[in-house]
C-alpha positions as CSV (number, residue, x, y, z in Angstrom):
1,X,24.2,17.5,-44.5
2,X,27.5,16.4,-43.0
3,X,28.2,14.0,-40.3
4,X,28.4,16.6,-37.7
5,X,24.9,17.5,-38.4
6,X,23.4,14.1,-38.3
7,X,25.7,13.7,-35.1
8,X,24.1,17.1,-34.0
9,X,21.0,15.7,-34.5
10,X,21.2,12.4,-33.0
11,X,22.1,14.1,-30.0
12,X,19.6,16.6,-29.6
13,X,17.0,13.9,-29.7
14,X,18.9,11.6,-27.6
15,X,19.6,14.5,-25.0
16,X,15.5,15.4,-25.0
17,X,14.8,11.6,-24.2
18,X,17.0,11.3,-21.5
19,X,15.5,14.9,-20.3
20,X,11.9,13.6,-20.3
21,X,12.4,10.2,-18.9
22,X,14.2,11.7,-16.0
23,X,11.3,13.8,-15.2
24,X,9.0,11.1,-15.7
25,X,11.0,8.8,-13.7
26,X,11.1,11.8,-11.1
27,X,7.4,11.7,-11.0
28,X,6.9,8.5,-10.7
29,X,9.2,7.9,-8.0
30,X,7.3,10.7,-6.4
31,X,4.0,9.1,-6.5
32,X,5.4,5.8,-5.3
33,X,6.9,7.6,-1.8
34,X,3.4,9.4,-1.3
35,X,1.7,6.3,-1.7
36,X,3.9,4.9,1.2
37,X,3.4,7.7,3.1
38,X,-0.1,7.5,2.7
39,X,0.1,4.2,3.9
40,X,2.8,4.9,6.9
41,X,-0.2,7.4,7.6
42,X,-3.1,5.3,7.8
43,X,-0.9,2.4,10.3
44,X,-0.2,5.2,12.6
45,X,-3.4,6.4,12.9
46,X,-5.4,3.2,13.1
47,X,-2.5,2.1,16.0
48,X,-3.2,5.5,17.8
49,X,-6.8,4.9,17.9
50,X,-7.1,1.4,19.1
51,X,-4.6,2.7,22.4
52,X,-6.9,5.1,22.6
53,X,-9.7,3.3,22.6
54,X,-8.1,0.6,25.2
55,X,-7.2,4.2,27.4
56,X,-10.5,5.0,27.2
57,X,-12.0,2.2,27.9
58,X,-10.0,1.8,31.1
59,X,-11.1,5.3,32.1
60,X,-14.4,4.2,32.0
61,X,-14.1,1.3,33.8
62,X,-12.9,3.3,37.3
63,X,-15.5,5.9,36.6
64,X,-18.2,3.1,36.5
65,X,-16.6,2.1,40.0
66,X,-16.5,6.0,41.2
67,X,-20.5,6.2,40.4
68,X,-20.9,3.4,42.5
69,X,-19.2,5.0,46.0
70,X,-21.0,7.8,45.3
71,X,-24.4,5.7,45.2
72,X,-23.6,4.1,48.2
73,X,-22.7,5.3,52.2
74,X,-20.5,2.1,52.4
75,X,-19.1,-0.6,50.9
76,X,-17.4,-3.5,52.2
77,X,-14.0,-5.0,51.0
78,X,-16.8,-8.2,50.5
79,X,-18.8,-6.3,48.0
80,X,-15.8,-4.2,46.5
81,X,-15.0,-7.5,45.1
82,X,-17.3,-8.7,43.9
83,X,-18.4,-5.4,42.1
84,X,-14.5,-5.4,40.4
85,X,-14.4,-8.9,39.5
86,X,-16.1,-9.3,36.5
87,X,-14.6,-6.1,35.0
88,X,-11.0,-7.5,36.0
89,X,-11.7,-10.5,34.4
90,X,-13.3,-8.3,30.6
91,X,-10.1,-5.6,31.2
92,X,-6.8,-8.1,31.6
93,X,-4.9,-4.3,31.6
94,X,-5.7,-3.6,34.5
95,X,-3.1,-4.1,37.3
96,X,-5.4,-3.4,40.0
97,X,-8.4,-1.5,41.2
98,X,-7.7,0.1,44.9
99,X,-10.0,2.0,47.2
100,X,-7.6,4.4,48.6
101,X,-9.2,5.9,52.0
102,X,-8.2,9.2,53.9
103,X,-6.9,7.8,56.8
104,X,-6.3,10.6,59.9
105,X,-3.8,9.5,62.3
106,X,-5.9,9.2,65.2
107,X,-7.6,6.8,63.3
108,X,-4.8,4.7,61.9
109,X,-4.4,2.2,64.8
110,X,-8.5,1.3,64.3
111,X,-8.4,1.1,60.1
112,X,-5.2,-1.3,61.0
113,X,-7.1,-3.3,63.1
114,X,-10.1,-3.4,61.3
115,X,-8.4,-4.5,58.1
116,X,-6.9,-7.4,60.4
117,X,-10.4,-8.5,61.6
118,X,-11.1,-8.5,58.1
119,X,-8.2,-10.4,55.8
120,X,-7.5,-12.5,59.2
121,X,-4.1,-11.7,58.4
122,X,-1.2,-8.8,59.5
123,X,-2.2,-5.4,58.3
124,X,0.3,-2.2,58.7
125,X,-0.2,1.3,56.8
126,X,3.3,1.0,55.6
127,X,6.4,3.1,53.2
128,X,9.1,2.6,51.5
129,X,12.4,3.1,53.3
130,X,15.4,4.5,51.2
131,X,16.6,0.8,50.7
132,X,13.6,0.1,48.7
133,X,12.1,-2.2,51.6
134,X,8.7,-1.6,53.0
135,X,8.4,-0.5,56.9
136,X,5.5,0.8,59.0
137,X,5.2,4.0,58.2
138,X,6.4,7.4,60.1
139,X,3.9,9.5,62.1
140,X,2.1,12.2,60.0
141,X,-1.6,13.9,59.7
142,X,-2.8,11.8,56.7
143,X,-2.2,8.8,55.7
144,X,-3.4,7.4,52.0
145,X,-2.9,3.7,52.0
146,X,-4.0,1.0,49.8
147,X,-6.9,-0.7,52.0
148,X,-8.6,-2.7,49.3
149,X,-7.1,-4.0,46.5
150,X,-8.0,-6.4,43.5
151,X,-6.9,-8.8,42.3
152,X,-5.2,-9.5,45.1
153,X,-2.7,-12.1,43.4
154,X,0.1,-10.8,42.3
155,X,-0.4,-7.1,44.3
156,X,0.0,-8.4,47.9
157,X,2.6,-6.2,48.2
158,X,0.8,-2.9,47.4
159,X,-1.6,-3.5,50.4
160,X,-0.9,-1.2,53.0
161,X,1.0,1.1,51.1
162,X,1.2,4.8,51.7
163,X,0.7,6.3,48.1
164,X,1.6,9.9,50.0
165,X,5.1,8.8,51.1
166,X,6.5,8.7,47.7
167,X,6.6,12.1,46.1
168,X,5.6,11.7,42.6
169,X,1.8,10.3,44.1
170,X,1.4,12.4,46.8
171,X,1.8,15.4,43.8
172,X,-0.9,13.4,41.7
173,X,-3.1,13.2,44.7
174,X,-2.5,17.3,45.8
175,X,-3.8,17.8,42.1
176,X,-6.8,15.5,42.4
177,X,-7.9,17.0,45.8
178,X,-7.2,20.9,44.4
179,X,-9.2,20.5,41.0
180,X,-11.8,17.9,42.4
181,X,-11.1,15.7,39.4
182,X,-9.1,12.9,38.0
183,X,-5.2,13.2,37.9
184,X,-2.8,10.9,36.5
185,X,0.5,10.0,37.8
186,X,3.4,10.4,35.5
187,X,5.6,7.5,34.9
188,X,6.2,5.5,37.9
189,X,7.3,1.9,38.8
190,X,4.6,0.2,40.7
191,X,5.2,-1.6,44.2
192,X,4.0,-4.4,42.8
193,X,6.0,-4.6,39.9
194,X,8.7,-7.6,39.0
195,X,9.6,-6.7,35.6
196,X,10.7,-3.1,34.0
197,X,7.7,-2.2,32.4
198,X,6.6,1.4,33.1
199,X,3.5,2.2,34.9
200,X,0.7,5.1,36.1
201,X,-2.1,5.2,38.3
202,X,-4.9,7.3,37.8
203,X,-6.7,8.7,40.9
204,X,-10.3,10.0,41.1
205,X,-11.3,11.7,44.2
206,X,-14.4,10.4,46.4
207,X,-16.0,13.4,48.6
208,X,-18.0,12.8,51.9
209,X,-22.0,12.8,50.7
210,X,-22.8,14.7,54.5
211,X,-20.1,17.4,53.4
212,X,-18.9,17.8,49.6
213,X,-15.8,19.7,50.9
214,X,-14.5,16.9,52.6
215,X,-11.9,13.9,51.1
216,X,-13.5,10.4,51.5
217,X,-10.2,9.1,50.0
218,X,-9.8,7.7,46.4
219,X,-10.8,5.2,43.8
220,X,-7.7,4.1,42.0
221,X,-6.7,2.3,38.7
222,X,-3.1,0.6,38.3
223,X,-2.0,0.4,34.6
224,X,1.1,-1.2,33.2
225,X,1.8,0.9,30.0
226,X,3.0,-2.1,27.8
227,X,0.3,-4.4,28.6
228,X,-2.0,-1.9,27.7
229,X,0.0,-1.0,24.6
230,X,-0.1,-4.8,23.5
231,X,-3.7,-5.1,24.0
232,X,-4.4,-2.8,22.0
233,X,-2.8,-4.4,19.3
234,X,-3.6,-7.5,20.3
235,X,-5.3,-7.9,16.7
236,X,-2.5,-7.0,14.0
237,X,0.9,-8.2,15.5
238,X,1.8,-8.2,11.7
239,X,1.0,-4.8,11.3
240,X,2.4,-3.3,14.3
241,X,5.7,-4.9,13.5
242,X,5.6,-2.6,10.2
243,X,6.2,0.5,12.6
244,X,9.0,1.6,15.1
245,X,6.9,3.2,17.9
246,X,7.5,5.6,20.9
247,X,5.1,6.5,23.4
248,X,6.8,9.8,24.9
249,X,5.0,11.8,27.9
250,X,5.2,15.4,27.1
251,X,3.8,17.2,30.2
252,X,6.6,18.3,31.2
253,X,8.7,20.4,28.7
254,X,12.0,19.9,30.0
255,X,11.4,16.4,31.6
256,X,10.0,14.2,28.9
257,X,9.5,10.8,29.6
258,X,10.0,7.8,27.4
259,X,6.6,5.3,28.5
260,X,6.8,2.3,25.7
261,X,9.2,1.6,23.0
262,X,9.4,-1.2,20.4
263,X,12.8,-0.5,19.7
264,X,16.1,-0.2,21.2
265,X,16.7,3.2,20.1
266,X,15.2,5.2,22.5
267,X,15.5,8.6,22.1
268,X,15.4,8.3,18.2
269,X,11.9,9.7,17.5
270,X,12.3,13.8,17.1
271,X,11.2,13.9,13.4
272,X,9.5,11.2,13.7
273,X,5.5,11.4,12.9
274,X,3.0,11.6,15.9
275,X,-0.4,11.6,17.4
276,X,-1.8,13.0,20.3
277,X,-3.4,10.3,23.1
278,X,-5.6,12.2,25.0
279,X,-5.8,11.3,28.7
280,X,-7.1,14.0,31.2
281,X,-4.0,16.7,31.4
282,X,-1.8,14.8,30.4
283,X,0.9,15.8,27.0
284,X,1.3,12.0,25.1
285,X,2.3,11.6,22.6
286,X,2.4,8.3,20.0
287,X,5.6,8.8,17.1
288,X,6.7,6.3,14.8
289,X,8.7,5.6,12.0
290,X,8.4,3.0,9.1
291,X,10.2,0.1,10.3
292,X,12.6,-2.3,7.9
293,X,9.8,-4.8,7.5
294,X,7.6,-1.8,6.5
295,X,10.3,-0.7,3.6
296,X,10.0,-4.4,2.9
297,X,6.7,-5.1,2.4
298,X,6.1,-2.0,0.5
299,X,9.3,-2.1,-2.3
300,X,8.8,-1.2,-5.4
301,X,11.3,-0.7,-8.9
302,X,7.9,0.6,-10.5
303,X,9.9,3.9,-11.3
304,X,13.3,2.2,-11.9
305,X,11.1,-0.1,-14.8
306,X,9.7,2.9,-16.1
307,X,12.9,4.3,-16.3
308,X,15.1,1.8,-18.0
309,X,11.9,1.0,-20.5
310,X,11.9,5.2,-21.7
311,X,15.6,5.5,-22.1
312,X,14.9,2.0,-24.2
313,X,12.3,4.0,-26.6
314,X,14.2,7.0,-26.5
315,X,17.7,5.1,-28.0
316,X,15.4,3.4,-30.3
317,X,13.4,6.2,-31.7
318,X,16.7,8.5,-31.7
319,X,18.3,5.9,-34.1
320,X,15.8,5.2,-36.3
321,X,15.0,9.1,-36.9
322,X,18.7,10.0,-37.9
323,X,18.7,6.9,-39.9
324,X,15.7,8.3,-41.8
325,X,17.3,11.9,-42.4
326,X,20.3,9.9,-43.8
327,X,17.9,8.1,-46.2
328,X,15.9,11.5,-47.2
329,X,19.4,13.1,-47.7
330,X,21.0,10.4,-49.8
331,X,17.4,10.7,-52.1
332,X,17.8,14.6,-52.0
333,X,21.7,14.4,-53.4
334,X,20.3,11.9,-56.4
335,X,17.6,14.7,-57.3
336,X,20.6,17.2,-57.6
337,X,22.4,14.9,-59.9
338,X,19.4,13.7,-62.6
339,X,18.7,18.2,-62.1
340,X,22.0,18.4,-63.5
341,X,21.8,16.0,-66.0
342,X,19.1,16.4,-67.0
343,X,19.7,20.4,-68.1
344,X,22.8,19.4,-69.5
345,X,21.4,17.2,-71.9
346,X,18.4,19.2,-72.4
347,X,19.4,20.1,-76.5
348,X,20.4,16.0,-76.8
349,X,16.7,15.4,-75.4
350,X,14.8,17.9,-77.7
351,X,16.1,15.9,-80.5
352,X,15.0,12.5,-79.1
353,X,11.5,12.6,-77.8
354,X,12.5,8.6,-76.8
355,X,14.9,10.2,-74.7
356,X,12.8,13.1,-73.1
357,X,10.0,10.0,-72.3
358,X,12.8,8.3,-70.6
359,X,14.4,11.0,-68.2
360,X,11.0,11.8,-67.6
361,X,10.5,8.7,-66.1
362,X,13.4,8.5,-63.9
363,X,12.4,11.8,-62.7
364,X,9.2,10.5,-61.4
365,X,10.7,7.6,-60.1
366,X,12.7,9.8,-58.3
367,X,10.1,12.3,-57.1
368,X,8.1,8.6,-56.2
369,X,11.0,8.0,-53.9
370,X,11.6,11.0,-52.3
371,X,7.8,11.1,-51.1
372,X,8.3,8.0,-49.7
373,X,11.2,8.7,-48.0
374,X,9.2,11.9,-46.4
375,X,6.8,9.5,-44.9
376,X,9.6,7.6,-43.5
377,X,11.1,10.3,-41.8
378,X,7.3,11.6,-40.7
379,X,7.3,7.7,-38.8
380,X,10.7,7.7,-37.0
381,X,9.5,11.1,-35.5
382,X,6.3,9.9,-34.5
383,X,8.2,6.9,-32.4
384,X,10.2,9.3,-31.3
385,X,7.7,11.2,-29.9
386,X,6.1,7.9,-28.1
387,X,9.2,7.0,-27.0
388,X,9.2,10.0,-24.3
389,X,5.3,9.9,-24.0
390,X,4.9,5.8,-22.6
391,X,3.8,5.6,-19.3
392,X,4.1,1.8,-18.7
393,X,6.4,-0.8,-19.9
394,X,5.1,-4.1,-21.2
395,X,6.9,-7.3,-22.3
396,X,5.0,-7.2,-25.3
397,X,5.9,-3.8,-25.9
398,X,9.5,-4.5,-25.3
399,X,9.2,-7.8,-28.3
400,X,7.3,-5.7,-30.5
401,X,10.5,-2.9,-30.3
402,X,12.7,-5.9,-30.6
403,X,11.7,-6.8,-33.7
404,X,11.0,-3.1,-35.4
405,X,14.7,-3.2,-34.5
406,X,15.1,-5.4,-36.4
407,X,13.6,-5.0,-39.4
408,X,14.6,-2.0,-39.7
409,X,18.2,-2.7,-40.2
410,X,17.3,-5.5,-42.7
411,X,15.4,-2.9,-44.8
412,X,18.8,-0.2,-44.2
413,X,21.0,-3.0,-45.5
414,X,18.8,-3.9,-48.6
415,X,18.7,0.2,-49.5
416,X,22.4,0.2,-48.8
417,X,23.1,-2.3,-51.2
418,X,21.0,-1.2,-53.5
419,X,18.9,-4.4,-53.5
420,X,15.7,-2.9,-52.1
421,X,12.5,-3.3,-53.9
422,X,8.9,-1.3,-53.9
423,X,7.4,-4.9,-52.6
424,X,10.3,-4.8,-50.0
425,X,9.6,-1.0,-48.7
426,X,6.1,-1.8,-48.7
427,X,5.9,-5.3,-46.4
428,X,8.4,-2.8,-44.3
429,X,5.9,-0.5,-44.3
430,X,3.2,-3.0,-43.6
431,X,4.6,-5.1,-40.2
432,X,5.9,-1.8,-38.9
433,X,2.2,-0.5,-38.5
434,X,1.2,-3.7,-37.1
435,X,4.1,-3.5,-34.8
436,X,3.0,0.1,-33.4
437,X,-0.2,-1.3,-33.0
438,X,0.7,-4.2,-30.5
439,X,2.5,-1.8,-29.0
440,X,0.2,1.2,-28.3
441,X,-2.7,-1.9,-27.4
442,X,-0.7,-3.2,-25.0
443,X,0.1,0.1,-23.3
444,X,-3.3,1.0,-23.5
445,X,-4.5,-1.7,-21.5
446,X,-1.4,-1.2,-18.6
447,X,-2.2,2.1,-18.5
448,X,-5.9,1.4,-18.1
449,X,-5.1,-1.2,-15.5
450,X,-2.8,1.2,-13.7
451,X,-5.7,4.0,-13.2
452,X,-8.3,1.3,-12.4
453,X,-6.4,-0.2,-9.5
454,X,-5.1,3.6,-8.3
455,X,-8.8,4.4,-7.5
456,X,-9.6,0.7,-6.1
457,X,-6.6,1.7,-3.5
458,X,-7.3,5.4,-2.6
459,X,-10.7,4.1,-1.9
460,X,-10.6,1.2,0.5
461,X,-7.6,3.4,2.7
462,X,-10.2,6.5,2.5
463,X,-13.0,7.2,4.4
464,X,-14.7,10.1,2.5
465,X,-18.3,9.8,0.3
466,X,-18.0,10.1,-3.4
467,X,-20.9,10.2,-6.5
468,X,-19.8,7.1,-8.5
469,X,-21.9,4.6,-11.1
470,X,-22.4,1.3,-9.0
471,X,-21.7,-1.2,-12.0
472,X,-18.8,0.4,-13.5
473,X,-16.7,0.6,-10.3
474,X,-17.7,-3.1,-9.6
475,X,-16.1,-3.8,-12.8
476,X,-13.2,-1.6,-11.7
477,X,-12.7,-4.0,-8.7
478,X,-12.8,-6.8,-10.7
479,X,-10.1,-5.6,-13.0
480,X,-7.8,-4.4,-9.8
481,X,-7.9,-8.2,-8.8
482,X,-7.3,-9.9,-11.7
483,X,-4.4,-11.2,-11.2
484,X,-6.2,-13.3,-8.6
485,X,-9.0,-14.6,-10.6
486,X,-6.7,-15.2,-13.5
487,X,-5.4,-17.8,-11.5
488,X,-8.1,-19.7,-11.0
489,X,-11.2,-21.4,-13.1
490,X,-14.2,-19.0,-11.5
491,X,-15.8,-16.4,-13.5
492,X,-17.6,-13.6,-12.5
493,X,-20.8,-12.0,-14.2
494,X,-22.2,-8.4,-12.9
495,X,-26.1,-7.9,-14.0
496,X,-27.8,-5.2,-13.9
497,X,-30.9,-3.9,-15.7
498,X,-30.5,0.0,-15.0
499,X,-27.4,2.3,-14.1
500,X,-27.1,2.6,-10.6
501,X,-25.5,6.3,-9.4
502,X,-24.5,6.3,-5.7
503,X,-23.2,8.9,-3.4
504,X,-21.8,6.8,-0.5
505,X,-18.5,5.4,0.9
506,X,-16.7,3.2,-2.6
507,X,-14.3,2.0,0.2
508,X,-16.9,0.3,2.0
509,X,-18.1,-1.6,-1.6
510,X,-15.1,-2.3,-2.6
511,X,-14.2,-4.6,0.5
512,X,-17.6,-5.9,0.6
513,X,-17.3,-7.3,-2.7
514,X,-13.4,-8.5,-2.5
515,X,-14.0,-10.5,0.7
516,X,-16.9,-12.3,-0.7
517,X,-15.2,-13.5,-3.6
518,X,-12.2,-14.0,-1.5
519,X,-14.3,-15.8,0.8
520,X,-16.0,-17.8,-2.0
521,X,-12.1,-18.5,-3.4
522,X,-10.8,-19.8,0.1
523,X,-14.3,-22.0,1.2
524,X,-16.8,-22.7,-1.9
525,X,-14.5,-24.3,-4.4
526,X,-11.5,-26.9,-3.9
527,X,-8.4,-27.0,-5.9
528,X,-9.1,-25.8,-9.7
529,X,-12.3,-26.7,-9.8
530,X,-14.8,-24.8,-12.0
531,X,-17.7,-21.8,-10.8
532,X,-19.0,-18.9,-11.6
533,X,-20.2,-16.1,-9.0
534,X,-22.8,-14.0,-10.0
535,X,-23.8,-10.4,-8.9
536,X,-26.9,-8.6,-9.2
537,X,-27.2,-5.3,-9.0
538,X,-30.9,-3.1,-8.8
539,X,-33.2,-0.6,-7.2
540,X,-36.2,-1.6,-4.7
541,X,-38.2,1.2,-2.5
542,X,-35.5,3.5,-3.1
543,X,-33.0,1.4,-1.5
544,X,-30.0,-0.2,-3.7
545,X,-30.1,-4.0,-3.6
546,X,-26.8,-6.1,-4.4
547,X,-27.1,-9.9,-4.8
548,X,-24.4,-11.8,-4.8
549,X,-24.0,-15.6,-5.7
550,X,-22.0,-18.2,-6.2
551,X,-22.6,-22.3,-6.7
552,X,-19.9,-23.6,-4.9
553,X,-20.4,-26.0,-2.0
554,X,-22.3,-24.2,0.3
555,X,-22.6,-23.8,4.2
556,X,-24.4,-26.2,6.3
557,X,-27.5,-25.2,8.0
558,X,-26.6,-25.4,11.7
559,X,-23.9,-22.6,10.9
560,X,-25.7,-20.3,9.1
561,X,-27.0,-18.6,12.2
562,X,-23.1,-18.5,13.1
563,X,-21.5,-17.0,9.9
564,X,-21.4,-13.3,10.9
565,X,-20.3,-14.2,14.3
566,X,-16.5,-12.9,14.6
567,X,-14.1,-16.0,14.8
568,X,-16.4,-18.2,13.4
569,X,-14.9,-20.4,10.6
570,X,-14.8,-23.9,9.2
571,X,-11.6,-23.2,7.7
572,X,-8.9,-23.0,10.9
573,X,-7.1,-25.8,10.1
574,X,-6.2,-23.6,6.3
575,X,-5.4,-20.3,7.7
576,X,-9.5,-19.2,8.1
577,X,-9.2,-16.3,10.7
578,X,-13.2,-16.0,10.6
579,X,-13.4,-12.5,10.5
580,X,-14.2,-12.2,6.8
581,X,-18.0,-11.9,7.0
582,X,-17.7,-10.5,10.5
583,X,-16.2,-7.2,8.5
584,X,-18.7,-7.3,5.9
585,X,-21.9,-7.4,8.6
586,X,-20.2,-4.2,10.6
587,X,-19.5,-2.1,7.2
588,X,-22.8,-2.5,5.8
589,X,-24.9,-2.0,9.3
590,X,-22.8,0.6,10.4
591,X,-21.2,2.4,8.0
592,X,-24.2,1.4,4.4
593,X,-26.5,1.6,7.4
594,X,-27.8,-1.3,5.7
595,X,-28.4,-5.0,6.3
596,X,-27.3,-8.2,4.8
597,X,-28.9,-11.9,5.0
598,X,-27.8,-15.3,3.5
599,X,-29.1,-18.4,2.1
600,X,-27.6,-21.6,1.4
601,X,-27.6,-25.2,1.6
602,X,-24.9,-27.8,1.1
603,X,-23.9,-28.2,-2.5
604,X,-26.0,-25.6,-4.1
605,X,-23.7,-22.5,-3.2
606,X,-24.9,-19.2,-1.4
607,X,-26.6,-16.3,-1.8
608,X,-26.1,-13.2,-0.2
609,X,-28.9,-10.0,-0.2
610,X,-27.4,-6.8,0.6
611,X,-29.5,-3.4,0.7
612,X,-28.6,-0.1,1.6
């Protein structure tokens, strides 16, 4: 076999290496972008629902107030105070609630006057002129001013206004009257309104109890977009900084309307991702796009590693094969030669059976050594082979390589040289099995780690049921935040006397059990100190019973009625949000439909019962 051969070899192997870890890499890098996406995903849609939660919420609020004018025949600007107050002081988005009568104009001069008796002040149904100043307004059939407003702080310039002299409300209040329901303006900038910020008002007619066809006039809710936008993220300011966001009013096709960006690109979010917010007939829509803090809080080289580590293994295992044909065909040539001698001399040897014994023996040896040098090649194309199979790249695994390396080339130089012994061959023999064996534990165990925490995550981000054995998967959490625990001197035991199989929601356990051992990390133990959490797992009536404990310092008895409470911590001053155990009480009662109770006293830890 001639150099081109081994050359043609070398390459073919070399060439399949770089093939495979290419496509590993590829599919690595793959998973790594849909796990981002995944997240993106699950940021947009938790933003989306808590503005549409705060929209909803609003809603409701100024239908409340439109079930009370319909209870009633009258109500005074007195007691349409007081009923808005306390709901202006829950709803800090609201700009202002407005009773918005039908106001004829043979009756405008006595609503003016009345209003005067009443705010003791001057009172004029007024518009806005072209220079954006506010004058009595111009004689028509209807007027629909703002007659009582709260709070009035901050709005006194809305009161008296005539939302049917600018065009864009009197089109909001046509639609109202024609389908009998609520309307919402589109974007508009409020009277009121010092700042840019974008606003609507949402209209909801009130009909005359004597005669159902007839307009009684309007309650009305004033909103500024942004304020409602920032309320509802009120809660993850971190999170909501991951994301650029666009809040784009689609109603009208060929007029679309940009309501709320974060961003000073404003018209950048066509391919963006969206959801729909749903308010009356109205088209909005949320979009975003991963923002640069997103991209860096979620980096990762995890495919890049993987990459560098196979074309590592793959240069390695290449070498080490062709080195091993070399070896089998140097073995193969010295066959040929004691062949050849060995029939040349075969007269000389009939005569001498001293002789015959003695080429004999070197034939052996020879046979001896070309088995061995079979096996050799068998072993370089078993690395080989792992070289393009390894999923995970270890520092040990990288040593261990390091070293087969090099012994390797001290057992090449030694055959070289013709100084290699049986004893030599054999220790070579010997550390490179121990070698593959740190290697393949090593890998093993990454690999084991890497599925372990993959389900940990897809769970706690997912909200479907799954069948699942209750003791394994705690273990599974434990294993996913062990780099954590690892750090510290706690150690945690999981009992249980009989396999537990549950069809529920492993998102929901899984962050039950990591905030209680966060929480007893962060508040039962100082500084290195030494403790052990305990959980117990069992069956009782039917229901599944987890007890968890740990015997740290424990919580003082005037705040264990408190613990659950959201905000409530004893930990402020170190970062303590208090909204650990506050989580834990809403996942189990709501989603487990469960319960949980506590026990402690100072100094002698806590105990936690939780059934489901």
């Amino acid at each position: 076999m001639n150099k081109l051969i081994f050359k043609a070899i070398f390459l073919m192997f070399f060439s399949l290496g770089i093939i495979l870890s290419f496509v590993f890499y590829t599919i690595v890098a793959e998973k790594v972008l849909f796990q981002q996406q995944e997240i993106f995903t699950n940021i947009l849609k938790r933003h989306a629902s808590s503005f549409q939660r705060e929209v909803d919420l609003n809603i409701q609020l100024l239908k409340s107030l439109e079930n009370y004018y319909n209870a009633s025949e009258y109500i005074s600007r007195k007691v349409f105070k007081l009923f808005v107050e306390k709901s202006l002081d829950k709803y800090k988005t609201v700009q202002a609630l407005e009773w918005i009568p039908k106001v004829e104009h043979e009756k405008r001069e006595a609503y003016e006057k009345y209003a005067q008796k009443e705010l003791n002040n001057t009172f004029t149904i007024k518009e806005k002129s072209t220079k954006e100043k506010m004058s009595a307004s111009l004689k028509k059939e209807v007027y629909y001013p703002v007659y009582y407003l709260e709070p009035y702080k901050g709005n006194e310039k809305a009161l008296g206004f005539d939302l049917s002299s600018n065009p864009r409300r009197l089109k909001t209040i046509q639609k109202a009257i024609k389908n009998r329901a609520m309307a919402v303006t589109a974007k508009i900038k409020l009277v009121q309104e010092t700042a840019k910020q974008a606003g609507i008002i949402i209209f909801i007619p009130i009909w005359k109890k004597q005669d159902k066809k007839s307009l009684k006039g309007f309650v009305l809710g004033v909103y500024r977009i942004t304020d409602m936008i920032k309320k509802a993220y009120h809660y993850n300011t971190i999170e909501s900084s991951m994301l650029d966001t666009w809040l784009v009013d689609e109603t009208d096709a060929n007029n679309k309307e940009l309501l709320f960006t974060n961003t000073k690109a404003n018209n950048s979010y066509a391919k963006s991702d969206f959801i729909k917010i749903e308010l009356q007939d109205k088209k909005w829509r949320l979009y975003a796009k991963p923002s640069i803090l997103f991209y860096q809080k979620n980096e990762s080289y995890f495919a890049e590693f993987i990459l560098i580590i196979s074309l590592l293994f793959t240069v390695l295992g290449s070498y080490i094969y062709t080195i091993k044909l070399k070896q089998n065909e140097k073995l193969k040539k010295l066959i040929d030669i004691k062949v050849k001698d060995l029939f040349s001399t075969n007269e000389e040897l009939k005569n001498s059976n001293f002789s015959l014994q003695e080429v004999i023996k070197d034939l052996k040896e020879t046979q001896t050594k070309l088995a061995e040098a079979d096996k050799m090649a068998s072993l370089g194309g078993l690395v080989a082979g792992v070289a393009h199979e390894i999923n995970t790249p270890l520092g040990i695994g990288l040593t261990g390589s390091s070293h087969f390396l090099g012994i390797t080339q001290d057992i090449s130089k030694k055959y070289d040289n013709e100084i290699m012994t049986q004893k030599d061959f054999e220790d070579y023999l010997s550390t490179s099995q121990e070698l593959a064996n740190l290697i393949f534990t090593n890998l093993d165990r990454t690999s084991h780690l890497v599925k372990s925490f993959k389900q940990i995550s897809v769970d706690q981000s997912s909200e479907n049921k799954r069948k699942f054995k209750l003791k394994e998967y705690l273990e599974e959490i434990l294993l996913s935040i062990n780099n954590v625990l690892k750090k510290t001197n706690i150690t945690v035991v999981i009992k249980s006397k009989e396999e537990i199989f549950l069809d529920t929601y492993p998102g929901a356990i899984s962050q039950i059990i990591t905030n209680l051992i966060f929480n007893s990390l962060h508040h039962a133990y100082e500084n290195n100190e030494e403790g052990n959490i305990l959980i117990e797992l069992k069956k009782e009536n039917k229901k599944t019973v987890i007890i968890y404990k740990d015997d740290g310092k424990g919580i003082e008895n005037k705040n264990l009625g408190k613990i659950f409470e959201p905000f409530f911590t004893t930990n402020r001053d170190k970062g303590g949000t208090g909204l650990g155990l506050n989580i834990i009480y809403n996942i189990i009662t709501s989603t487990l439909k469960g319960s949980i109770t506590c026990m402690s006293s100072v100094n002698k830890g806590v105990e936690f019962i939780i059934k489901f």
